[in-house]
Backbone as CSV, one residue per row, in Angstrom:
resi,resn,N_x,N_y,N_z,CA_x,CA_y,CA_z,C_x,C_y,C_z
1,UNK,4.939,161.736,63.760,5.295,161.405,65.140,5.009,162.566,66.079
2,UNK,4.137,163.768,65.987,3.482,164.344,66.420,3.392,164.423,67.720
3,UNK,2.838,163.178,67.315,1.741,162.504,68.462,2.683,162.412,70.205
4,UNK,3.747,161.650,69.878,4.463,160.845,70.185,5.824,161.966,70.804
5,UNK,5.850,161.760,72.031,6.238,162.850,73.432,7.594,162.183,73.390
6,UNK,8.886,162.867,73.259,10.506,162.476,73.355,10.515,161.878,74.361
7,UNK,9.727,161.977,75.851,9.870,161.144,77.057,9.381,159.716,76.647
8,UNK,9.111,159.271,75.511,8.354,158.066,75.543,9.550,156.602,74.999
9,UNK,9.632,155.963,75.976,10.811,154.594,76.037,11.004,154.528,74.165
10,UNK,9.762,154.044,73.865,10.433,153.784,72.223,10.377,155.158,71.075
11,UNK,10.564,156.048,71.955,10.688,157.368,71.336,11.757,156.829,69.574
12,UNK,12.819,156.670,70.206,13.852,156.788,68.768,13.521,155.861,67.980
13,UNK,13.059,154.516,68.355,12.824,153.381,67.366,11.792,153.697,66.398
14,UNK,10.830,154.588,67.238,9.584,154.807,66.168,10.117,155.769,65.355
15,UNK,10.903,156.959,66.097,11.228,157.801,64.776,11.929,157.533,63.721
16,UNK,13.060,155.999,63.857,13.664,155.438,62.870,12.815,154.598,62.225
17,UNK,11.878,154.404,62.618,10.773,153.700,61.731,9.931,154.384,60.958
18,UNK,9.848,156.044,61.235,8.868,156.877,60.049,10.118,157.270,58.980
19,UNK,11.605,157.397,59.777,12.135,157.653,58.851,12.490,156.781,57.552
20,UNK,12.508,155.615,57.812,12.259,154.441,56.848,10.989,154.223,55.777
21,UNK,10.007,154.700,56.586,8.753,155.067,55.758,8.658,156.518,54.899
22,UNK,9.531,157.250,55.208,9.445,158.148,54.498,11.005,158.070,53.475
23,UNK,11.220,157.382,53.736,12.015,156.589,52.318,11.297,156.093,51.153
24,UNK,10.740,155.332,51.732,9.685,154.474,51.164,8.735,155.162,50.255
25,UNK,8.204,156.171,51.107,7.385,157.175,50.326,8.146,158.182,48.781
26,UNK,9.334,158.925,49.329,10.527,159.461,48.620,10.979,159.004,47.506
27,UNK,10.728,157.085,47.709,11.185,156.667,46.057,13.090,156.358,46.605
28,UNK,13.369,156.397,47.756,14.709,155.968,47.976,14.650,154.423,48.657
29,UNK,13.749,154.162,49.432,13.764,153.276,50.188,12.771,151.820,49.331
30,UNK,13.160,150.419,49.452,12.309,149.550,48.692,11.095,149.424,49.739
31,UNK,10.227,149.018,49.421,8.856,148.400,50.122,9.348,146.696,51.169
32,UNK,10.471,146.524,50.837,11.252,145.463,51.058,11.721,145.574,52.252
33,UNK,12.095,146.961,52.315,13.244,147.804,53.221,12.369,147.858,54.668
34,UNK,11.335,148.020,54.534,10.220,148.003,55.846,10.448,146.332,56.591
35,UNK,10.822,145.891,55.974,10.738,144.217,56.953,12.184,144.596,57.365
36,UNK,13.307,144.469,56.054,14.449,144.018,56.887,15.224,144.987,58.172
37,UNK,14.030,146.697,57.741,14.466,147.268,59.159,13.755,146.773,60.445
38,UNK,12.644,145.955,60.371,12.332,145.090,61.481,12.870,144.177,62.240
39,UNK,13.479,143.792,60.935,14.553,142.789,61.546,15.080,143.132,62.408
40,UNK,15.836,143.985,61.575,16.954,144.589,62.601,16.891,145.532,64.067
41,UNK,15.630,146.140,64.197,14.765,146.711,65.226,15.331,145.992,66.269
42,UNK,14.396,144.488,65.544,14.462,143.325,66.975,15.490,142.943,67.592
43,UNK,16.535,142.867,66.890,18.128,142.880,67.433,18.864,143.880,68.161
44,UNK,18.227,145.216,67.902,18.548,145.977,68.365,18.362,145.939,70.071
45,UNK,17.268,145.811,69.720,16.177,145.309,71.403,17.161,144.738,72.009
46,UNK,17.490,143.495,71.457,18.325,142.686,71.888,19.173,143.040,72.800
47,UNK,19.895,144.010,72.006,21.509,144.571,72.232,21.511,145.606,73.315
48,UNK,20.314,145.814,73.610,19.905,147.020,74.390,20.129,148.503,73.812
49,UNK,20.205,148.513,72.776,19.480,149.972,71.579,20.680,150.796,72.276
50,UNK,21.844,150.067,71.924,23.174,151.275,72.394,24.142,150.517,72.292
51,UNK,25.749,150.871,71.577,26.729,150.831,71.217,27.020,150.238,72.028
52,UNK,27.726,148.898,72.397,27.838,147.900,73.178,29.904,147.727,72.923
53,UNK,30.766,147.011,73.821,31.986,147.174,73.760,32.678,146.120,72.371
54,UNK,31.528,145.453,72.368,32.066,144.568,71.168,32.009,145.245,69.588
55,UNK,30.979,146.495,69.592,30.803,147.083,68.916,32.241,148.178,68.209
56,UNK,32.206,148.608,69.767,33.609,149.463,69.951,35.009,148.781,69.492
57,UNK,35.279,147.968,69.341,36.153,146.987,69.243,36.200,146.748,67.586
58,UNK,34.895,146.401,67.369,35.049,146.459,65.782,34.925,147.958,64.842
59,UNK,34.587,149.100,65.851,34.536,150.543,64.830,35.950,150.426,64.648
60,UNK,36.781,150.046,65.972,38.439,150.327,65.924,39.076,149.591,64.904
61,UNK,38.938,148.874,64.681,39.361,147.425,63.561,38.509,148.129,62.251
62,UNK,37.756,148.631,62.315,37.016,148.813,60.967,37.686,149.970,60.318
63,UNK,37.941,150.952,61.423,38.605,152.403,61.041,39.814,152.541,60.242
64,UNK,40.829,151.481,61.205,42.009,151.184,60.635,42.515,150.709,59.390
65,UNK,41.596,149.327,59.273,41.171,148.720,58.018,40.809,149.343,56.710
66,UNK,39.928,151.035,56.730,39.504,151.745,55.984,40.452,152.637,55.939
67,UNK,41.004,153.136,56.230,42.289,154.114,56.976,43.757,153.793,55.874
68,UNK,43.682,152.048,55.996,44.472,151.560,55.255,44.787,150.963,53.472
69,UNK,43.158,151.381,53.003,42.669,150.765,52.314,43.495,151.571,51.190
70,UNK,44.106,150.957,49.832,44.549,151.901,49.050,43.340,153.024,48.148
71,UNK,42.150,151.655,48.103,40.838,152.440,47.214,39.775,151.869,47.951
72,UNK,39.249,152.012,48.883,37.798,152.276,49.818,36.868,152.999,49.064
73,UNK,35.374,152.076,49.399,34.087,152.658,48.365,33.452,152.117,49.316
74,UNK,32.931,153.334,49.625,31.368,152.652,50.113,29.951,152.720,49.774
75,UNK,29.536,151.309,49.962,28.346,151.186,49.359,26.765,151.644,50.007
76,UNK,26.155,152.047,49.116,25.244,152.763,49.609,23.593,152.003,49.868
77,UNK,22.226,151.110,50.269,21.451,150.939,49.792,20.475,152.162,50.259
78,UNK,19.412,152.017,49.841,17.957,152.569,50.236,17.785,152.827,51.665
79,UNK,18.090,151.814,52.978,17.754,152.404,53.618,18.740,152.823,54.561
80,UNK,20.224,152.779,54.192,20.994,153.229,54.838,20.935,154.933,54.272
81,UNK,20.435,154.964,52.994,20.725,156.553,52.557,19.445,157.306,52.875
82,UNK,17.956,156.428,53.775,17.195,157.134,54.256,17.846,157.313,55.695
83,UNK,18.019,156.455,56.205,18.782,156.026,57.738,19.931,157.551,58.150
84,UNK,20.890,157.484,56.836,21.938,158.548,57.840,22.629,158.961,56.640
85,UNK,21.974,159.701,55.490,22.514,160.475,54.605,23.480,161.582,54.627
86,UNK,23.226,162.483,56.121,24.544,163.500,56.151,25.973,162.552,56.492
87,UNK,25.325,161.626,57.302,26.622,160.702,58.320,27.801,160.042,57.157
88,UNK,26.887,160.070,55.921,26.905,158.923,54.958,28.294,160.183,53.942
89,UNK,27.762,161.399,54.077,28.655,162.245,52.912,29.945,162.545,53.995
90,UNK,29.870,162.738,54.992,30.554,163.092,55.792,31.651,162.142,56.192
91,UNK,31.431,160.908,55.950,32.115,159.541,56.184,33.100,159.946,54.983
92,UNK,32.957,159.657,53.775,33.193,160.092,52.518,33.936,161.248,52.636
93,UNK,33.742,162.158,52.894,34.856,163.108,53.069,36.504,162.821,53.716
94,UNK,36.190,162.035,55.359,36.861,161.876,55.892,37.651,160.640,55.049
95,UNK,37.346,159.637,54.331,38.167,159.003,54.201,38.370,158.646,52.816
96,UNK,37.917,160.202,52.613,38.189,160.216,50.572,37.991,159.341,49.902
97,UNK,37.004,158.215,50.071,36.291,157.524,49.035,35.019,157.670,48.700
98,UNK,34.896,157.447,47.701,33.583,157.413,47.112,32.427,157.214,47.601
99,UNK,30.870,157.163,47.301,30.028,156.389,47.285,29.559,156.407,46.522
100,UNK,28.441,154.784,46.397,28.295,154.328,45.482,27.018,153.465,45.615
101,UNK,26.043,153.780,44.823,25.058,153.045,44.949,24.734,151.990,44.499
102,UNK,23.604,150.752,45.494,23.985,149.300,45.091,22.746,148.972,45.748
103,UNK,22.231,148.653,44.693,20.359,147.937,45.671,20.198,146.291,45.001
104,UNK,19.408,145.565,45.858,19.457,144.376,45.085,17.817,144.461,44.630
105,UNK,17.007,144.854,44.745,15.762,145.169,43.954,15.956,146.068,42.752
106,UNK,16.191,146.106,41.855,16.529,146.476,40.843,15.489,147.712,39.972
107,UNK,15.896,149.137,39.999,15.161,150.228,40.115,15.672,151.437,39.401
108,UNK,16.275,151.619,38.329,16.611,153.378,37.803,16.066,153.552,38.674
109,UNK,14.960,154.355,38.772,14.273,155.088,39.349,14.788,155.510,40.810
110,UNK,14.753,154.559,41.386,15.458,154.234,43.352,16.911,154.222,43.138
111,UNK,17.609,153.896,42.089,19.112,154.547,42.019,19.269,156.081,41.749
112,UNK,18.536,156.619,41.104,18.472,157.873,41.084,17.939,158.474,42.133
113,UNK,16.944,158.436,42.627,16.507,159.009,43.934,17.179,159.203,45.063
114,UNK,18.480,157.411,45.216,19.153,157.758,46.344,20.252,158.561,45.737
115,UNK,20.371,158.805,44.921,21.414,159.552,44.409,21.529,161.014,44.484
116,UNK,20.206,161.634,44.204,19.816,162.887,44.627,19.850,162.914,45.959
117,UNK,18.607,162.317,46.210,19.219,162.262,48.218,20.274,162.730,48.798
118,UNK,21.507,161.757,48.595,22.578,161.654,48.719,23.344,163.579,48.387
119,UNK,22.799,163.853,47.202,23.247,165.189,46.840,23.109,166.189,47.678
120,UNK,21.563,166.147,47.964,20.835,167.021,48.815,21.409,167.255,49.826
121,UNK,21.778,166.014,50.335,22.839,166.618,52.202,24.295,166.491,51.519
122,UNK,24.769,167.291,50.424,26.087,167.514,50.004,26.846,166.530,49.717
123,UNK,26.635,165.583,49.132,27.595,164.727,47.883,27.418,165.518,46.947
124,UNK,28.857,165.459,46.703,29.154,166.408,45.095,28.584,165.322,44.316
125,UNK,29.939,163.897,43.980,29.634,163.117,43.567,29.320,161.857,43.914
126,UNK,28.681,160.911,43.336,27.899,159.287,43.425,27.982,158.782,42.737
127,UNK,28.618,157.767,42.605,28.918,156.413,41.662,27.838,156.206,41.514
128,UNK,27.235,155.470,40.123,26.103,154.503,39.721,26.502,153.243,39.112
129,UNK,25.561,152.408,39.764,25.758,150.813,39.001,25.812,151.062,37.621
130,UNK,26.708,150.431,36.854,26.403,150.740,35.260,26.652,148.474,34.722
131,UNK,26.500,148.597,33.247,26.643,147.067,32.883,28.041,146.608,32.414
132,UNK,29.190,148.206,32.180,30.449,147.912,31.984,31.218,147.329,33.180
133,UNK,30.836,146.759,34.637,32.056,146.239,35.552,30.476,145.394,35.988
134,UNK,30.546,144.198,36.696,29.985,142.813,37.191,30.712,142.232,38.104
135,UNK,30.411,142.319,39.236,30.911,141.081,40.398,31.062,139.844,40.028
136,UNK,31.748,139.083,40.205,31.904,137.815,40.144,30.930,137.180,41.575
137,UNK,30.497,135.615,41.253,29.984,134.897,41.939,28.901,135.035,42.477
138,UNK,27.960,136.009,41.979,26.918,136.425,42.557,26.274,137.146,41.119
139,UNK,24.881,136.770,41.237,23.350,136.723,40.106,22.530,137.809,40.449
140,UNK,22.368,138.065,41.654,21.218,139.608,41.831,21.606,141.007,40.957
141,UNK,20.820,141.796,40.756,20.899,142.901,40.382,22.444,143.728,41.379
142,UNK,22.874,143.371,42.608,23.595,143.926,42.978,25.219,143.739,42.577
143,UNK,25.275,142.495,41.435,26.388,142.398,41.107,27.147,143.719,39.886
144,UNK,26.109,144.534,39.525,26.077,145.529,38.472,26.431,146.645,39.441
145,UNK,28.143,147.196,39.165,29.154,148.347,39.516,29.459,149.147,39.369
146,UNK,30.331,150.282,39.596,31.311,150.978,38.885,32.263,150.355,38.641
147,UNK,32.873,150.759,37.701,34.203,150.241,36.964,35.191,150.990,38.021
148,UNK,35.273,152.269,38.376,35.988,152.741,39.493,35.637,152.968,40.287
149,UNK,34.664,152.157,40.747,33.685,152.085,42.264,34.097,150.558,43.016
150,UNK,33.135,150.082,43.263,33.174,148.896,43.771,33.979,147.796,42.958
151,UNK,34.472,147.866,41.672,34.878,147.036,41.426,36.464,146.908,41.324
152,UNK,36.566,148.260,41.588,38.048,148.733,42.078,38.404,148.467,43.344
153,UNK,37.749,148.391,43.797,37.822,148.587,45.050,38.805,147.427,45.768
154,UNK,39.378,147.851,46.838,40.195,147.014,47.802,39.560,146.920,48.722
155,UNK,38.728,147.996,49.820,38.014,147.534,50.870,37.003,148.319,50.876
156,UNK,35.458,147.339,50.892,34.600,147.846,50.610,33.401,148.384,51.809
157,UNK,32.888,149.342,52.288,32.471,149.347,53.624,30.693,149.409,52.975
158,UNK,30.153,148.289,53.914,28.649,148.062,52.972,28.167,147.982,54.077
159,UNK,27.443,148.706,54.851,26.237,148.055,56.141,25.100,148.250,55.543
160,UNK,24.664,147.215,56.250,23.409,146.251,55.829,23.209,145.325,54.789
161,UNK,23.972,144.496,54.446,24.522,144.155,53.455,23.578,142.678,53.028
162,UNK,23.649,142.099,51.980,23.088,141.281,51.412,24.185,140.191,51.677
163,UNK,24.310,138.602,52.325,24.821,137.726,52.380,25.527,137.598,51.138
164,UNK,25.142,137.156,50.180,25.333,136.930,49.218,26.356,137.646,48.069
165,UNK,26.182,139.032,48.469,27.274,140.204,47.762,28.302,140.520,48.744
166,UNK,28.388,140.013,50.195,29.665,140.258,50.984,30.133,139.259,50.650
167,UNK,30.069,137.733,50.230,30.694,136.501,49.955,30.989,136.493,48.920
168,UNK,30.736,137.421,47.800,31.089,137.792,46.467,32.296,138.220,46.708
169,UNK,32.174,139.357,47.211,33.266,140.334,47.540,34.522,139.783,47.860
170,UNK,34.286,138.985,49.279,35.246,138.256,49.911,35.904,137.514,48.819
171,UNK,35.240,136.948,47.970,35.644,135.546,46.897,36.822,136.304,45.867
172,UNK,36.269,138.065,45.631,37.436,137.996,44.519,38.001,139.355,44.981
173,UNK,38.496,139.060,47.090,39.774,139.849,47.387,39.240,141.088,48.156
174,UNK,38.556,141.173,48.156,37.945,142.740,48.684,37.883,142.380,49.912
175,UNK,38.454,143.531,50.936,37.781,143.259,52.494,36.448,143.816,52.595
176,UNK,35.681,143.536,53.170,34.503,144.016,53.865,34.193,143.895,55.130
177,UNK,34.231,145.568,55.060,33.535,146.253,56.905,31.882,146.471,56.510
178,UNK,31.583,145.666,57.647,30.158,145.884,57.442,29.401,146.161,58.668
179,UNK,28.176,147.068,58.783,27.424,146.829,60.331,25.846,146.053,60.010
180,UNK,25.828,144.997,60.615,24.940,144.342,60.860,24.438,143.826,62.341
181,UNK,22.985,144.492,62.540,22.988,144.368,63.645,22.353,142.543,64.063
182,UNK,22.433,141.966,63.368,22.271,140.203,63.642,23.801,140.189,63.622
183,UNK,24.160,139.469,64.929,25.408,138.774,64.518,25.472,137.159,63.859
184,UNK,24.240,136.762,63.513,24.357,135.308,63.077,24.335,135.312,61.707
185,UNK,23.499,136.333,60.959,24.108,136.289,59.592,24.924,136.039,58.577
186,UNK,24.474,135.658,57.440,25.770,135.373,56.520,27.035,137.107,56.565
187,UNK,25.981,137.701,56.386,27.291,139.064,56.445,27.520,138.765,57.383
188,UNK,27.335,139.456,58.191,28.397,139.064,60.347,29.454,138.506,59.744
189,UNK,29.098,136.799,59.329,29.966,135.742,59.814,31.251,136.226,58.794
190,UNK,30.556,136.843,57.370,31.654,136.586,56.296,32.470,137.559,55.891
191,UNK,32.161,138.875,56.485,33.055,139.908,56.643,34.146,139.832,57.121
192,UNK,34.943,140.464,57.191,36.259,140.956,57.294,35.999,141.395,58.819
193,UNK,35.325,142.764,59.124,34.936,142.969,59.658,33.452,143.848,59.677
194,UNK,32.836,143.214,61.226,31.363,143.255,61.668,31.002,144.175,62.516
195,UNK,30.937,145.083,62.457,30.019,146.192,63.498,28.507,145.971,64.258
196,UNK,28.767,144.993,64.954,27.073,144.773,65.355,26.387,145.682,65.826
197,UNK,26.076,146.761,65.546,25.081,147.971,66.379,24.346,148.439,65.189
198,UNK,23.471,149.684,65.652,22.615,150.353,64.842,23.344,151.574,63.410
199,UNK,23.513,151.049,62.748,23.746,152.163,61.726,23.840,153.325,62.154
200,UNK,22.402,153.689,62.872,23.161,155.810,62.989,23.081,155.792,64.328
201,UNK,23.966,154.884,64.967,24.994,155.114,66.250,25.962,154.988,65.823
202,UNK,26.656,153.637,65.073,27.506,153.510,64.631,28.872,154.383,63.730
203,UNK,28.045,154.995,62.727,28.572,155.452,61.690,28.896,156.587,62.260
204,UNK,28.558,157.640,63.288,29.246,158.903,63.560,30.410,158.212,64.651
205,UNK,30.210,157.105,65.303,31.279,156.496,65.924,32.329,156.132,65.147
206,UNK,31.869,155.624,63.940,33.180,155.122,63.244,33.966,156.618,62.051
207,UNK,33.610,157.541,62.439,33.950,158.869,61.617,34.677,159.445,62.887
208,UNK,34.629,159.338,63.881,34.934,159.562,64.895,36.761,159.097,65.066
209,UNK,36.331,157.550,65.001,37.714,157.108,65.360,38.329,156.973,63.772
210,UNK,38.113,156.974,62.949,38.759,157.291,61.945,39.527,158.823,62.168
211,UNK,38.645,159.897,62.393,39.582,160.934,62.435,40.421,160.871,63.835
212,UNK,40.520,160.198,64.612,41.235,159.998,66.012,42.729,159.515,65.281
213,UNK,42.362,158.302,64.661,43.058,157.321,63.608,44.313,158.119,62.465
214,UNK,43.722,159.332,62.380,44.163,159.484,60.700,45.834,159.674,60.858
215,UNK,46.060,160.485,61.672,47.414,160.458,61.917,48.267,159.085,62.390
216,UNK,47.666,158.105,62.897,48.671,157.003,63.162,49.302,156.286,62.285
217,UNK,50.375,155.796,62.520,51.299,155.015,61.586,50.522,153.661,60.717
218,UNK,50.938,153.525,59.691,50.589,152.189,58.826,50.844,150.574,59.906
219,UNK,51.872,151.272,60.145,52.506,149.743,61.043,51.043,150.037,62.403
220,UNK,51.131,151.068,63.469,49.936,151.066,63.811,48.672,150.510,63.759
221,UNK,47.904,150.737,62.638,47.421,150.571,62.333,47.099,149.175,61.356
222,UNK,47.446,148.555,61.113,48.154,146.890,61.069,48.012,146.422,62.110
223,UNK,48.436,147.001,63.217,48.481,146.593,64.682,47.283,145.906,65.096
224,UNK,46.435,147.272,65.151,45.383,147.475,65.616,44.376,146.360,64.657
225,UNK,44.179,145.745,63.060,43.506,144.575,62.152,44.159,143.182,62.759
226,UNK,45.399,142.948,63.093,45.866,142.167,63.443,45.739,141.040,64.739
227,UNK,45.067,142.508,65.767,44.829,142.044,67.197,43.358,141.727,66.986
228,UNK,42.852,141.630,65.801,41.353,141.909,65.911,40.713,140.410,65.626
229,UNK,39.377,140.023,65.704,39.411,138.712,65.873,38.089,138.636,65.440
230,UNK,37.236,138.755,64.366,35.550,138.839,63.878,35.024,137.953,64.574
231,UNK,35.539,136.710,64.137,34.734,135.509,65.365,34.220,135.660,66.275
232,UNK,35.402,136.495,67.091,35.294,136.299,69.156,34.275,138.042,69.273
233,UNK,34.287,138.962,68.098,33.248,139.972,68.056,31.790,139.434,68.095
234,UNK,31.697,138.302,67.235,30.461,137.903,66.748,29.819,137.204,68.189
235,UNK,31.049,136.479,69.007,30.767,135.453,69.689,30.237,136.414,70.949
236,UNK,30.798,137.505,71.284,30.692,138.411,72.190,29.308,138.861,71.988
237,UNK,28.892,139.241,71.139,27.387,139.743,70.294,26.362,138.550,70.842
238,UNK,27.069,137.584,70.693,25.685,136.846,70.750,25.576,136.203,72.274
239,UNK,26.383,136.146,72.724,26.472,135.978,74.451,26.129,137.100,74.705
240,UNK,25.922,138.437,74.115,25.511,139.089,75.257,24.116,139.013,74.747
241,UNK,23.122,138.647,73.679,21.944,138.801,73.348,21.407,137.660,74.217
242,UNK,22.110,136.512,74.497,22.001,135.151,75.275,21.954,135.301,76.494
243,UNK,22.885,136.545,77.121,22.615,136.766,78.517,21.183,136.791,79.517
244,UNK,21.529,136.367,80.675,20.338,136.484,81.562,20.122,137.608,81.615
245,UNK,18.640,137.861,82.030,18.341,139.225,82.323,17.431,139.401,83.770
């Protein structure tokens, strides 16, 4: 990106787009991972490529939720650990759970890689999928856990998530905070809670109000999941992508 002058409108999108490619290249990121960050590009567009109030609304609900969790794990794929690997150990610190890696293309190789990764910007430690713990209700390679990772787990924080393994989750008890920047998705809809924005806006936002968070009361903080409403987040998301312009 050389080439390519910080004054230029799609300055950041492109640089989140070599950084995805240089995932790709690294052996962390799937060849897969190049579309569904397109996807999500385009939504971004949408949203106008910045932390929006509905967004804000769900870091607060998400924080609390994690804040409260007795055993919180979060899950890691390919291109969230090319996307925002320091954001990613640093999250983890603050709210003393784990991470844990979980791809649905199925790869030693790319589990290990994000794993080092992951090391490199200071994770001590990283859970690995192993064949002793299995998700229920769900067939992909991503149903394969930790036994004291994800399958322990009470609330699981997964952005970018696979439809299919948040409805798992949901099915046997686990909350899930997730950021997806489609709000029409099966994740969006089936989470717990939905962060509709960009991953690395998001995630130093939601480390943010977590440590704002850490001191407030349980009852507090209850408060704050209680008043919260995923639906009318989702519904907000998509009226504003619907808006005139």
């Amino acid at each position: 990106m050389n080439d390519v002058p910080e004054s230029h409108p799609r300055y950041v999108s492109l640089k989140l787009r070599d950084t995805i490619v240089a995932g790709v290249e690294s052996g962390v990121t799937s060849i897969h991972g190049l579309m569904a960050h397109g996807r999500g590009e385009a939504f971004d567009y949408l949203i106008g490529e910045q932390t929006q109030p509905f967004a804000m609304d769900a870091i607060r609900a998400g924080a609390a939720t994690l804040l409260l969790a007795e055993h919180p794990v979060i899950s890691v794929n390919g291109n969230v650990a090319a996307l925002t690997p320091g954001e990613l150990v640093a999250f983890s610190n603050v709210l003393k759970a784990p991470l844990e890696v979980n791809i649905f293309h199925a790869s030693k190789a790319r589990e290990q890689a994000i794993q080092e990764h992951l090391k490199k910007h200071g994770a001590v430690h990283v859970l690995m999928p192993t064949t002793e713990a299995q998700l229920s209700f769900i067939d992909s390679n991503r149903k394969f856990v930790h036994p004291e990772g994800i399958f322990h787990a009470d609330v699981v924080f997964v952005p970018l998530e696979d439809g299919d393994r948040c409805e798992a989750l949901q099915k046997m008890g686990k909350t899930v905070v997730t950021v997806d920047l489609n709000p029409m998705s099966r994740t969006a809809k089936q989470a717990g809670v939905t962060i509709v924005d960009n991953v690395v806006r998001a995630l130093p936002l939601l480390i943010q109000e977590m440590q704002r968070l850490q001191k407030a009361s349980p009852i507090v903080l209850r408060e704050i999941g209680s008043q919260y409403s995923n639906d009318k987040i989702l519904q907000a998301a998509v009226q504003w992508i619907c808006r005139e312009r």
